[in-house]
C-alpha positions in Angstrom: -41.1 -89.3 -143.6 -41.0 -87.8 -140.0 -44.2 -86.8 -138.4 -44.3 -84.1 -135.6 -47.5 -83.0 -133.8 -47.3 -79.3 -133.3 -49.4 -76.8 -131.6 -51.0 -73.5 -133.4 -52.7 -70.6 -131.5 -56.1 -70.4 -132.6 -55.7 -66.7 -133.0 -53.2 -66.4 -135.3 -54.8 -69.2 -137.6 -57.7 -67.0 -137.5 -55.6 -64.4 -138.7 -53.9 -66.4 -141.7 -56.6 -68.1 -142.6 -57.8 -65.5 -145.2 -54.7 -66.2 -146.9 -55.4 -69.7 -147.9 -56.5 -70.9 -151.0 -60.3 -71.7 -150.6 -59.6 -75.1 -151.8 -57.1 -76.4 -149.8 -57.0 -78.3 -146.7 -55.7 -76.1 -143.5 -53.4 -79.4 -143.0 -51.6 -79.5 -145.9 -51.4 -75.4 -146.6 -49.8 -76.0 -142.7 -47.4 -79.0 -144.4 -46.3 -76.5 -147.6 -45.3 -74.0 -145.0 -43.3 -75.3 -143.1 -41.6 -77.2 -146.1 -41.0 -74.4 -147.3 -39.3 -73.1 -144.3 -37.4 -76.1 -144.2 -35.5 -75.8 -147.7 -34.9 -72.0 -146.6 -32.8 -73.3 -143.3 -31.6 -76.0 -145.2 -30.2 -73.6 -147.5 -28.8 -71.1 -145.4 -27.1 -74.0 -143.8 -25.5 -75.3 -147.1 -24.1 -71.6 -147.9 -22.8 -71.5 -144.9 -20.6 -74.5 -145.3 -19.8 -73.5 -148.3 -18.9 -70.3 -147.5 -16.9 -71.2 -144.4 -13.1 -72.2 -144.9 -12.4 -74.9 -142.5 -9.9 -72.6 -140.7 -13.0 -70.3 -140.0 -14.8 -73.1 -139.0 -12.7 -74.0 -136.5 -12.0 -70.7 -134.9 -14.6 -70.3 -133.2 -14.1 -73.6 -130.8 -10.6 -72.6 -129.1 -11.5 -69.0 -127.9 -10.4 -67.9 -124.7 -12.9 -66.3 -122.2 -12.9 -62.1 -122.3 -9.9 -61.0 -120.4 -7.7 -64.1 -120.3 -4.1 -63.7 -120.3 -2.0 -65.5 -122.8 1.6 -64.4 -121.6 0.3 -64.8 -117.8 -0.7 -68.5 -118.3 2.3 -69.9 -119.7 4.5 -67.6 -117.1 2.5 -69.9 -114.5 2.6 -73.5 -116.5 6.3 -73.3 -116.3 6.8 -72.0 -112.9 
């Protein structure tokens, strides 16, 4: 298991803190949050991949800069 120290304003505990179960320890309502979280991005991420033909995928990591000029560019390879 990975174990990250992580920093909290006091303020907005204050304001969550109502929502927590009077039982349970602030450390571990903290942990089942950001779990939670976790499997949400985790998720996303997995239908993302699925969703994404590899085509699609690799679109994105050729694009030219805004304005460039195919035709112009191999006019000046060949010159």
């Amino acid at each position: 298991m990975c174990r990250y120290n992580i920093a909290i304003d006091d303020s907005l505990m204050e304001q969550v803190r109502p929502t927590i179960d009077s039982g349970m320890d602030e450390v571990a309502w903290v942990q089942l949050q950001v779990e939670g979280l976790f499997r949400k991005l985790a998720e996303k991420a997995r239908s993302q991949k699925r969703t994404m033909s590899l085509s699609q995928r690799l679109r994105g990591i050729g694009t030219a800069p805004e304005g460039f000029d195919y035709k112009k560019e191999l006019e000046n390879r060949f010159e």
